[in-house]
C-alpha positions as CSV (number, residue, x, y, z in Angstrom):
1,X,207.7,136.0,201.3
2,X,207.8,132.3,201.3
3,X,211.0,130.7,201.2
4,X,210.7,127.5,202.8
5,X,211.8,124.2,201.8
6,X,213.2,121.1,203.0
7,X,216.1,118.8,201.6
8,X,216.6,115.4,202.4
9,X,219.8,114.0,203.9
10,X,221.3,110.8,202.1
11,X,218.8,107.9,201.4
12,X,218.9,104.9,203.3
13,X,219.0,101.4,202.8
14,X,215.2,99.6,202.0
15,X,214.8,96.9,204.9
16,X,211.7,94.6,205.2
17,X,209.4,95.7,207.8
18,X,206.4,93.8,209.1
19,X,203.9,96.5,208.3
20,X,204.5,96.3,205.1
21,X,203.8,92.7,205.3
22,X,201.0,91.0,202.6
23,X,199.8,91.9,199.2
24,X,196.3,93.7,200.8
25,X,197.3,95.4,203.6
26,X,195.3,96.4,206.3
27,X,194.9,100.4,207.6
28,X,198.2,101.0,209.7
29,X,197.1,102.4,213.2
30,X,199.6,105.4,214.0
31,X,199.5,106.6,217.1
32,X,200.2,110.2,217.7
33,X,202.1,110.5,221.7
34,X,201.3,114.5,222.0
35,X,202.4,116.7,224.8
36,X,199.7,119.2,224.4
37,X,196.1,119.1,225.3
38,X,193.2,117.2,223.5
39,X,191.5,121.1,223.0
40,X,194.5,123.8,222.3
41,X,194.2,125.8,219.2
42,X,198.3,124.2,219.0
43,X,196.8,120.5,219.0
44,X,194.6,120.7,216.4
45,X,196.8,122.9,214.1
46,X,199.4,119.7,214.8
47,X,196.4,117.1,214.0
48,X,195.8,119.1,210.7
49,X,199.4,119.0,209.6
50,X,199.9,115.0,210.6
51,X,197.0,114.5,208.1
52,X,198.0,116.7,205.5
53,X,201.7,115.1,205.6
54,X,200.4,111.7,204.9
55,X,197.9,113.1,202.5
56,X,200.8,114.2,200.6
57,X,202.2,111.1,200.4
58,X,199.2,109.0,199.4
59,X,198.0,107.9,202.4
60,X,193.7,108.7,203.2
61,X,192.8,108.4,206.3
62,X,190.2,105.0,206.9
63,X,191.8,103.6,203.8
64,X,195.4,103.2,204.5
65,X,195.7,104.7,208.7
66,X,193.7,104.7,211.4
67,X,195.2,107.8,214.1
68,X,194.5,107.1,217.6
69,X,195.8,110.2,220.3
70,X,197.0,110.4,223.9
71,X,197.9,113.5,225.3
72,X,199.7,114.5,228.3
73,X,198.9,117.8,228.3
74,X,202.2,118.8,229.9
75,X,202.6,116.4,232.2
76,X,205.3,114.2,230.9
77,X,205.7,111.9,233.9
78,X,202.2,110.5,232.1
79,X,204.1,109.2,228.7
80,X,204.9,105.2,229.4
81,X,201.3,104.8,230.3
82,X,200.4,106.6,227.7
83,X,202.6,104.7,225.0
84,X,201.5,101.3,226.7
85,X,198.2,102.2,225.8
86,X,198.6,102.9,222.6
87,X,200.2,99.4,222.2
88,X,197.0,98.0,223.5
89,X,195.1,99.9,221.4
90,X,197.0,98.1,218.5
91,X,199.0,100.5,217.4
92,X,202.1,99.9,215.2
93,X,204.0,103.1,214.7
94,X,204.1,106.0,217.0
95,X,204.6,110.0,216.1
96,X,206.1,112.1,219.0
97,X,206.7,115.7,219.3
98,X,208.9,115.8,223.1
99,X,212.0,114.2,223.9
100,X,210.4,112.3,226.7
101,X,207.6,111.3,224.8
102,X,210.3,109.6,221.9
103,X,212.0,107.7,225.4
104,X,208.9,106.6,226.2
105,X,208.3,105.2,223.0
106,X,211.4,103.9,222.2
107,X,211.1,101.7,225.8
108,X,208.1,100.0,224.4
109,X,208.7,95.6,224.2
110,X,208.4,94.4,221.6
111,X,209.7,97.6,220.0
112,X,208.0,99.8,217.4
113,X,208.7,102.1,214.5
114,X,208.9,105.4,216.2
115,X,209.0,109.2,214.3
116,X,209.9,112.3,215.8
117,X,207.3,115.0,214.4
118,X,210.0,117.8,216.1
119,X,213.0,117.6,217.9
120,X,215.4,119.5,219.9
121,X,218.7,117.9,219.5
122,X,218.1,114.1,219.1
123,X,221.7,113.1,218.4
124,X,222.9,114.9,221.7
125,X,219.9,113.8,224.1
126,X,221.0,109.9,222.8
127,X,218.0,109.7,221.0
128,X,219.5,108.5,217.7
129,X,222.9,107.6,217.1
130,X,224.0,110.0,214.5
131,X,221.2,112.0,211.5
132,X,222.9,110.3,208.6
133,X,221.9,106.7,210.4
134,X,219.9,106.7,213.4
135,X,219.9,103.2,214.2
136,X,217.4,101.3,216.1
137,X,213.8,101.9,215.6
138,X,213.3,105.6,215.6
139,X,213.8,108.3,212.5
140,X,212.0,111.4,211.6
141,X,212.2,115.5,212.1
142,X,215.2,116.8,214.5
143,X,214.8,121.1,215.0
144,X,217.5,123.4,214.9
145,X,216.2,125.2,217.8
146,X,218.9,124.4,219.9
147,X,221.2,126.9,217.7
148,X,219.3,129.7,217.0
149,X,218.3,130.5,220.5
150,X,220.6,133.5,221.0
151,X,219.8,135.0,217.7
152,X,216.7,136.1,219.6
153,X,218.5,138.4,221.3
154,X,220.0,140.6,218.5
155,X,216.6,140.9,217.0
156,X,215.2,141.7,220.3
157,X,218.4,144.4,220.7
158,X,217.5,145.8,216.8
159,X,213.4,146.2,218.4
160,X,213.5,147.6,221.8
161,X,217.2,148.4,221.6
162,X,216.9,149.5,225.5
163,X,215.8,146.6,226.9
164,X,217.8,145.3,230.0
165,X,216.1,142.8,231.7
166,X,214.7,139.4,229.7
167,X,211.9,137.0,231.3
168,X,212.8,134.0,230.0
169,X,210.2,131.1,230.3
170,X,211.6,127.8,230.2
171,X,211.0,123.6,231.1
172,X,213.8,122.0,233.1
173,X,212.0,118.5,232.5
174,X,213.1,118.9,228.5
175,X,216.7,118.0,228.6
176,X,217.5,120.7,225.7
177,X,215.6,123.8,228.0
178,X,218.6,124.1,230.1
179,X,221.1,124.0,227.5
180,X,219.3,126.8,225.5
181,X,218.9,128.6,228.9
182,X,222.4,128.6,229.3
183,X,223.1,129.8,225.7
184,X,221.1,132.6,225.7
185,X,222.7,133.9,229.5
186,X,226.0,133.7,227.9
187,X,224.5,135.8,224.9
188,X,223.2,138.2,227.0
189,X,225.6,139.2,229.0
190,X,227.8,139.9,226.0
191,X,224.9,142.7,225.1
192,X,224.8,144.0,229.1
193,X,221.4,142.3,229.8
194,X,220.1,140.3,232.8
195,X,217.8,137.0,232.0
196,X,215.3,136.1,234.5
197,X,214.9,131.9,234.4
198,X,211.1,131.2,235.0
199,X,210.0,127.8,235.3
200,X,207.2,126.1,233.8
201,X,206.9,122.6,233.5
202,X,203.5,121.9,233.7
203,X,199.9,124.1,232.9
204,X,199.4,123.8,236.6
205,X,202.3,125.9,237.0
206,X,201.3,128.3,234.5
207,X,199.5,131.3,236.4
208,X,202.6,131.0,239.0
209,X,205.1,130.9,236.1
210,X,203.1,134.5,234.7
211,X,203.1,135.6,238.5
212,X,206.4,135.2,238.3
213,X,207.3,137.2,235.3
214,X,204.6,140.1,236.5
215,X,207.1,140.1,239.7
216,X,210.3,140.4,237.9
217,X,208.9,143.7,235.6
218,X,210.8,142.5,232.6
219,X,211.3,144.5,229.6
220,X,211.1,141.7,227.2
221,X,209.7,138.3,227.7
222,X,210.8,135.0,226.0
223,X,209.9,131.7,225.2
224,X,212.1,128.9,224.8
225,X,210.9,125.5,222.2
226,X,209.3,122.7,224.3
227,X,206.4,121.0,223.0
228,X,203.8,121.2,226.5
229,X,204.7,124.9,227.1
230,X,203.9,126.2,223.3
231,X,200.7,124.4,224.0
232,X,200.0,127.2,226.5
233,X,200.8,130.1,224.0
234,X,197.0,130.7,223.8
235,X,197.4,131.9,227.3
236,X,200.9,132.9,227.3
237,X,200.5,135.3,224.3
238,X,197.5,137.1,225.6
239,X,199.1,137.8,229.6
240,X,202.2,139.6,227.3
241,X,200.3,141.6,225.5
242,X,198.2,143.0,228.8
243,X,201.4,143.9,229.9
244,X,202.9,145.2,227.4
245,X,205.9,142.7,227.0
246,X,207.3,142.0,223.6
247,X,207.6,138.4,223.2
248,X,209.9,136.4,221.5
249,X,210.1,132.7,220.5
250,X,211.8,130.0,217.8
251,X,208.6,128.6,216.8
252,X,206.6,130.8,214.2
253,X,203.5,129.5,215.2
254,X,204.3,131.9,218.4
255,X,203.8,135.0,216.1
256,X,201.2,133.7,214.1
257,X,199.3,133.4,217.6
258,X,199.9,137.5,218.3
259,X,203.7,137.3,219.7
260,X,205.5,139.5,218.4
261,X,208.6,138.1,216.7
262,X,209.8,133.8,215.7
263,X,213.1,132.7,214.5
264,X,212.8,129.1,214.2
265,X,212.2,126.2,211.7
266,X,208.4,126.0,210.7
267,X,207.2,123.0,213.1
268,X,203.8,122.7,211.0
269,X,206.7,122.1,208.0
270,X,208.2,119.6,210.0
271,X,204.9,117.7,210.8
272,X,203.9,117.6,207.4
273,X,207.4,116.1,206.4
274,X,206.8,113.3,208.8
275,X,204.2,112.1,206.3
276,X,207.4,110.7,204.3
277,X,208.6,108.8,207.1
278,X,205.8,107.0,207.9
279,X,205.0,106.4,204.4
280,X,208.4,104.8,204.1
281,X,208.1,102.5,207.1
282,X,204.8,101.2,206.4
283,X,205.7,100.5,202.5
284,X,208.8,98.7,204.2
285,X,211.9,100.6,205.3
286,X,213.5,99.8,208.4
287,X,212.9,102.8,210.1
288,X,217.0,102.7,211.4
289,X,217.7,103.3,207.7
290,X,216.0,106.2,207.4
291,X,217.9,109.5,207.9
292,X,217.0,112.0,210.1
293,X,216.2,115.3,208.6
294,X,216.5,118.9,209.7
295,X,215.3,122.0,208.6
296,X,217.4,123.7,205.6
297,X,216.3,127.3,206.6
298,X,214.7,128.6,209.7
299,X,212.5,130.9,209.0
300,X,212.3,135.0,210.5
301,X,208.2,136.1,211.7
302,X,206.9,139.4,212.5
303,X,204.1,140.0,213.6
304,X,203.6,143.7,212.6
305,X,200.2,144.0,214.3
306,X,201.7,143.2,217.3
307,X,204.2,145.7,217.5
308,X,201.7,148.0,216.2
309,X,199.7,147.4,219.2
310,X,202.7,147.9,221.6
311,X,203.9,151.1,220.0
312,X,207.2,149.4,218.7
313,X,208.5,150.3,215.3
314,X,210.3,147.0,213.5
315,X,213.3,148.1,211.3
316,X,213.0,148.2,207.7
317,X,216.1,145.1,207.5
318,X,213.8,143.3,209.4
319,X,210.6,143.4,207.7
320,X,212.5,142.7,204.2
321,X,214.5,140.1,205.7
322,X,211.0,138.0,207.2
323,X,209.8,135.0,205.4
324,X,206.8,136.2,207.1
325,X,204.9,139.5,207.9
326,X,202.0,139.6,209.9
327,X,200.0,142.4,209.0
């Protein structure tokens, strides 16, 4: 049950661009700002999808881009060194998956082509000034995450219809984390729930964040989209589990790891779409002219061994209804 596809907003405007620059041109170096780890299992599914993207837009790796990586493994404070040293190590475009990591970027003198792999929100965190034209140096993938947070809920209600009490684990250092928190409070409390904030903002914090949520005996436990945390879902996945908790998140790479349920736009979609936009900036676009895209269809994942495991039976609606089931 595959239903996923994306659409294009309206074309923009071809602009000459220095990388396009000459009739042989050299490999571009990309530069790829992550907020993961060099060694998560979530890293190296995000590697595999930059390099399938610009596979799929004609682009072989030695040939026509050279990929260098920095990773802040959570710790965003890191991401203006990090960008300066991708400048130095000659870099010319740089792919970023966190709203800090896209600031960081975007601070960078002389300024360079940046592309947001995924998200949250980039018109309302200032990042661009509208989708249709962003402006500036800086185009690529937003997420719809933002808006679907509280859907979360009513699945969660249609699954363990009896849960009363939600751990919600969540980054105040991503500007959208706090908005989303907000959202899905107000949701609960129309469905007579209680939402326990936990903080995690870095994987320091990580076995006091889980402390925390063993403390507060939730019934349910969710995750809310920022880039460094679903790094941790390796770690976060398996503590749920031991206790029982089903988890919840927008990003269906959460249930393809063994939570139980995503309702999200497919990030490895939107990190293989990002092929396009560097293709376009390196053949010559002005990256400013290049619409930002969204998602046409977020996408429903249920992991059916999961909730196997935890003794939960997923409605019938809901199992039709998944793009994808995880047997």
């Amino acid at each position: 049950m595959r239903r996923r596809h994306f659409i294009s907003l309206l074309g923009g405007a071809a602009a000459a661009w220095p990388l396009a620059a000459g009739a042989q041109k050299q490999p571009v170096r990309l530069g790829f700002l992550s907020a993961g780890s060099a060694t998560s299992r979530t890293t190296a599914s995000q590697i595999a999808d930059i390099k399938e993207g610009l596979r799929q837009n004609g682009m072989t790796e030695g040939r026509d881009y050279i990929l260098e990586f920095r990773f802040a493994a959570g710790r965003y404070e890191q991401f203006p060194d990090l960008a300066r040293d991708l400048i130095q190590a000659g870099v010319g475009m740089v792919l970023v998956n966190t709203i800090s990591a896209v600031v960081a970027a975007q601070r960078l003198n002389p300024p360079v082509p940046v592309v947001m792999l995924t998200i949250n929100d980039p018109v309302g965190t200032g990042l661009v000034q509208s989708l249709a034209r962003p402006g500036g140096y800086t185009t690529g993938m937003a997420t719809s995450n933002e808006d679907v947070t509280p859907k979360l809920l009513e699945f969660q209600r249609s699954i363990v219809p009896n849960a009363k009490t939600v751990a919600v684990l969540f980054n105040p250092a991503n500007p959208t984390n706090p908005a989303m928190l907000g959202n899905v409070e107000a949701q609960a409390k129309t469905l007579g729930m209680k939402i326990v904030p936990i903080v995690l903002q870095s994987p320091e914090g990580l076995a006091t964040a889980l402390s925390a949520v063993a403390t507060a005996k939730p019934d349910v436990f969710h995750l809310l989209a920022d880039s460094g945390n679903l790094d941790l879902i390796d770690r976060i996945i398996p503590f749920a589990f031991e206790r029982r908790l089903p988890s919840f998140s927008t990003s269906p790479r959460f249930a393809e790891f063994g939570g139980l349920l995503a309702y999200g736009a497919s990030l490895s979609k939107l990190f293989i779409r990002a092929g396009y936009f560097v293709k376009r900036i390196a053949d010559g676009t002005n990256p400013g002219d290049l619409p930002v895209e969204q998602p046409t269809r977020v996408e429903l994942w249920i992991n059916q061994k999961t909730a196997k495991a935890l003794g939960l039976t997923i409605p019938p609606s809901l199992l039709v209804a998944a793009d994808e089931v995880i047997e």
